[in-house]
C-alpha positions in Angstrom: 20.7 6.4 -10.8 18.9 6.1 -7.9 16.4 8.5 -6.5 17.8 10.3 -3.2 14.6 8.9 -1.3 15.8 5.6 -1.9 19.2 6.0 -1.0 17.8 7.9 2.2 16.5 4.7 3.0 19.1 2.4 2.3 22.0 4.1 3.9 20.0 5.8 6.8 21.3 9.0 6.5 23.6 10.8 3.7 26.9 10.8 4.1 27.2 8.2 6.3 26.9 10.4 9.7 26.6 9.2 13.1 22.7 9.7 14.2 22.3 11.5 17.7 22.8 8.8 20.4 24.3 5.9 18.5 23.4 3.7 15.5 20.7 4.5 12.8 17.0 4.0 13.6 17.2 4.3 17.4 13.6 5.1 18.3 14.1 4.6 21.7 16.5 7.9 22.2 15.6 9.8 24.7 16.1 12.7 22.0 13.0 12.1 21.1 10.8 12.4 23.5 7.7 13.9 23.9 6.0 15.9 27.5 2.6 16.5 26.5 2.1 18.0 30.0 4.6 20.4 29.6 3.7 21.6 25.8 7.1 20.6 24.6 8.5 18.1 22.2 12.5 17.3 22.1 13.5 16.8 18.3 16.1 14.0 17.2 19.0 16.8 17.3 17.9 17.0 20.8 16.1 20.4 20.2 13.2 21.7 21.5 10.1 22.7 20.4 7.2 24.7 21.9 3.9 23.1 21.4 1.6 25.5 22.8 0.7 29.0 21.1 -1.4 29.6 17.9 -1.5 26.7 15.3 1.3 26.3 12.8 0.0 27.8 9.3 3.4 27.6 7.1 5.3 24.8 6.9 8.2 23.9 5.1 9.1 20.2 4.6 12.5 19.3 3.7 12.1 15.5 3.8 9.9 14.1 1.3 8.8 11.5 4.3 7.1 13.9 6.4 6.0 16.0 3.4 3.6 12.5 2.5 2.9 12.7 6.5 2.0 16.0 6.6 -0.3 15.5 3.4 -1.5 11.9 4.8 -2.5 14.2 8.2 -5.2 16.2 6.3 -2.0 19.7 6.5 -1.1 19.9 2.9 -2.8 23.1 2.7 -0.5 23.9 5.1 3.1 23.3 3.6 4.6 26.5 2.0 7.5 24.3 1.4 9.0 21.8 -0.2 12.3 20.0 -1.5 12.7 19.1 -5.4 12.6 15.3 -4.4 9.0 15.7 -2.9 6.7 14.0 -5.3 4.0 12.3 -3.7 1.2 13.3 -3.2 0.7 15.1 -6.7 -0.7 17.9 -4.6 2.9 18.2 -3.4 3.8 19.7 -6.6 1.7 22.8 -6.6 3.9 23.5 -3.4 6.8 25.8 -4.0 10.0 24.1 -4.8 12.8 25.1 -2.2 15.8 22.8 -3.7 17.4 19.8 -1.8 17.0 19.2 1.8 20.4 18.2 2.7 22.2 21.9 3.3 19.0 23.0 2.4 19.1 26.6 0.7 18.3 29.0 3.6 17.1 32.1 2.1 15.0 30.1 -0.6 13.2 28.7 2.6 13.1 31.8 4.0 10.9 33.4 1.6 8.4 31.4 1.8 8.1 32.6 5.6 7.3 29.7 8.0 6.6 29.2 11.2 7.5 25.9 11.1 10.5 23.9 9.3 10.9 20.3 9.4 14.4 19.3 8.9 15.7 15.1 8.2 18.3 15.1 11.4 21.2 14.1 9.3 24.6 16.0 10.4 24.6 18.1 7.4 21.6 19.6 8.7 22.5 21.1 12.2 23.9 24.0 10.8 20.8 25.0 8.7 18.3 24.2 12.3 20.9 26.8 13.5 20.5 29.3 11.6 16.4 28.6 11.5 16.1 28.5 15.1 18.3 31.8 15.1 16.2 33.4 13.5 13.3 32.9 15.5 11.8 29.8 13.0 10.7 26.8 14.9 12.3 23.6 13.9 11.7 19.9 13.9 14.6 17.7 13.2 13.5 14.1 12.8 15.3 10.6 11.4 12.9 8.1 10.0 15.4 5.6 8.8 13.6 2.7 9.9 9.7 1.5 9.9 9.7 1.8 13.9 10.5 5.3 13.3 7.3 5.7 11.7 4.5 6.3 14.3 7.3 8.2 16.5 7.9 10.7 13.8 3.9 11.5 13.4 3.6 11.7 16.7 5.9 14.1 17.0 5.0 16.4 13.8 1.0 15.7 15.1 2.1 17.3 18.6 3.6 20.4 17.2 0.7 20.8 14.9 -1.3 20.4 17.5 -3.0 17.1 16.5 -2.2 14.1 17.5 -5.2 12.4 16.9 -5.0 12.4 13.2 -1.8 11.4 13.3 -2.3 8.6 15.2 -5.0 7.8 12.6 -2.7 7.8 9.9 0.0 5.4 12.0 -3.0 2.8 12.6 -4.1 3.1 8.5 -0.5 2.3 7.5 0.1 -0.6 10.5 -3.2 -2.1 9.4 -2.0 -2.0 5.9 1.2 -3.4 6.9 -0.6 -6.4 8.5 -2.7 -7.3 5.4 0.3 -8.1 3.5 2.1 -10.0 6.8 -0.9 -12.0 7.1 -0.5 -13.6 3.6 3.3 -14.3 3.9 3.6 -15.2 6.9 2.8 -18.9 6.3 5.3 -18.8 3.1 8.8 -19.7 2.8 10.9 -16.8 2.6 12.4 -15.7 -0.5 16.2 -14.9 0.1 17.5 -11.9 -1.4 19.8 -9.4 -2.1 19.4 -5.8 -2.6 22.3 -4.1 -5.1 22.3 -0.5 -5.1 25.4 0.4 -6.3 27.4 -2.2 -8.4 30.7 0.1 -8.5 31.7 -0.8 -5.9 29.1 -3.6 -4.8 27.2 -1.8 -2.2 23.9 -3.9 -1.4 21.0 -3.2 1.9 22.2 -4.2 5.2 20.3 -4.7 8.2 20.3 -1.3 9.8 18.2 -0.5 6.4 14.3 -0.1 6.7 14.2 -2.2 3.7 15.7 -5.3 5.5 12.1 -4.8 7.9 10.0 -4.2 5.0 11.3 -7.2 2.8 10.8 -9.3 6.3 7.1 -8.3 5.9 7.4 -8.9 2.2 8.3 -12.5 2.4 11.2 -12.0 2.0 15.3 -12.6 3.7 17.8 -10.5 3.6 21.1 -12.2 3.1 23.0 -9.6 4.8 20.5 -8.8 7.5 22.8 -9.2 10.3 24.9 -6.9 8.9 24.3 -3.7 10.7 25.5 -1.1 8.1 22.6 -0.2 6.2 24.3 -0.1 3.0 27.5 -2.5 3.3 30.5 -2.6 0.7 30.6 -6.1 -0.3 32.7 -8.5 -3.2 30.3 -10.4 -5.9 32.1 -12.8 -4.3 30.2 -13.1 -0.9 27.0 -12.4 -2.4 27.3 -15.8 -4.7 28.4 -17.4 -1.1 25.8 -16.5 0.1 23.1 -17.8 -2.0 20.4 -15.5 -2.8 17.6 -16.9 -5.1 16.4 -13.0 -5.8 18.4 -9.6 -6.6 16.6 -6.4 -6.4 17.8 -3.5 -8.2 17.1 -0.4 -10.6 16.2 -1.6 -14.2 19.7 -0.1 -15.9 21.6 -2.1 -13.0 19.3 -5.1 -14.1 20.6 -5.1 -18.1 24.1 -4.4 -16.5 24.3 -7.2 -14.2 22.6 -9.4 -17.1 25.7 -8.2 -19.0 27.9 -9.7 -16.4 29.6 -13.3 -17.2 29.3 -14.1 -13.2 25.7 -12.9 -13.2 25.3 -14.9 -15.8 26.3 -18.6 -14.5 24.2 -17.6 -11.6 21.2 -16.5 -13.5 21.7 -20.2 -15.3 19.4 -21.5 -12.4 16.2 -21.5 -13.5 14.9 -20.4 -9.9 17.3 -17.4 -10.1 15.4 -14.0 -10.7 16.6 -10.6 -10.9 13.6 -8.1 -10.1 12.8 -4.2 -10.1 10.7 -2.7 -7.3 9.4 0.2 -8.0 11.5 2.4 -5.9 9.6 5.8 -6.0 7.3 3.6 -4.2 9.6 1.5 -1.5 12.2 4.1 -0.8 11.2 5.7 2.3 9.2 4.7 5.6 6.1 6.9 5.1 2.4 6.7 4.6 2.7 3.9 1.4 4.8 1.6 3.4 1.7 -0.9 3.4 1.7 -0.7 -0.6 5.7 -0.8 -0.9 5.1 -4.0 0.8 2.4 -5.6 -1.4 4.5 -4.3 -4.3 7.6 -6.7 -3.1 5.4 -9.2 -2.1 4.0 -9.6 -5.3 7.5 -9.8 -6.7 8.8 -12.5 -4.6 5.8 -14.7 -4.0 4.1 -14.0 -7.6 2.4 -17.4 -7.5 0.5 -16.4 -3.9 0.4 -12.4 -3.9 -1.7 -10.7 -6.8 
């Protein structure tokens, strides 16, 4: 079973919505803009939010992304708030639980009494920045589905905290990070792979996936990068077409597809390899994206990376 971060990364968005504006991981909407001059952001559902007033003191994060943002800012002291899939930092845990963030549980979010909710802008949450905003709550709906997203969506959560500056720091940690690991695999051959995660039916990463960019930094090729689902339905078929030396998946999808006599003949080839990522790790584009990368870097190109 695979954690809901995870499959927030590879399909974009749950549920397979349309994203405001077109395809998954647009960062160059114009529904998220920002007008310092005016003290206003514009959200992802295309909402607005007031930057200027007294600072935000109660937060409630219900996307396990901007929780580690928030935290990564220097503001977990600040989050009131969290959802049951938030579990990094550790300090996150001593935040109350509020349930999922999909359809999120209004009144459980209510009671911890924020001034400030930050909502993923998947469809199935319009209705709950609705009924926030009704109620006199500010909200900021954000889509982080892709690593371009990243230093858009802190800039965004640093304006209406009225920081920007640390959360430009954090951006320029986690890009710096990032170019460590692109630095050593840049010069190596990339590895070609395919990322399962489903096998019933075969659904594997496609290109509109932040995991296609991060393998790319990785070392790594997606087979169906060109693919712009981010989590295509495809036959075992195609996959074997296509050649992959590497498939990533969970560890019981590993001793399944081990199980399997077409797996098998493939895994026959000695420079066949089925690997396990760590996917608490890799599942999201937030402040560890630099690590998720070493992580499958180290997988791929074991012989270079340590």
């Amino acid at each position: 079973m695979l954690s809901v971060a995870l499959v927030l990364a590879c399909r974009g968005h749950p549920g397979r919505d349309t994203p405001p504006g077109g395809a998954s991981g647009d960062s160059s909407s114009a529904s998220s803009r920002a007008n310092a001059s005016g003290g206003v952001v514009v959200d992802d559902f295309g909402d607005t939010l007031v930057t200027t007033g007294p600072p935000r003191r109660r937060i409630v994060s219900l996307n396990p992304a901007t929780t580690e943002m928030l935290f990564a800012m220097g503001d977990g002291d600040r989050v009131v708030g969290r959802t049951r899939w938030d579990t990094y930092p550790p300090a996150a845990l001593a935040v109350a639980d509020v349930g999922d963030g999909l359809r999120p549980n209004i009144e459980a979010v209510m009671a911890t009494h924020p001034d400030l909710v930050v909502l993923y802008a998947a469809n199935d949450d319009r209705e709950a920045a609705r009924r926030f905003r009704a109620a006199g709550i500010a909200t900021l709906s954000v889509r982080n589905d892709r690593m371009v997203d990243f230093r858009r969506v802190l800039r965004l959560i640093g304006a209406a905290l009225h920081d920007r500056t640390r959360a430009d720091a954090v951006a320029d940690s986690v890009d710096r990070s990032l170019a460590a690991v692109q630095s050593i695999t840049m010069p190596l051959r990339p590895v070609t792979v395919v990322w399962q995660i489903e096998s019933a039916p075969l659904r594997v990463i496609g290109g509109g996936s932040y995991l296609t960019d991060l393998l790319a930094d990785a070392g790594g090729r997606n087979i169906y990068g060109a693919v712009r689902d981010p989590s295509p339905q495809v036959s075992l078929e195609d996959v074997l077409r296509r050649g992959p030396a590497v498939v990533l998946t969970t560890t019981a999808a590993a001793q399944a597809l081990r199980a399997d006599p077409r797996w098998r003949r493939w895994l026959s080839d000695s420079t066949h390899r089925v690997l396990v990522p760590d996917t608490a790790l890799v599942g999201m584009p937030s402040v560890r994206m630099g690590e998720a990368a070493a992580e499958l870097a180290r997988l791929l190109h074991p012989d270079v990376v340590h």
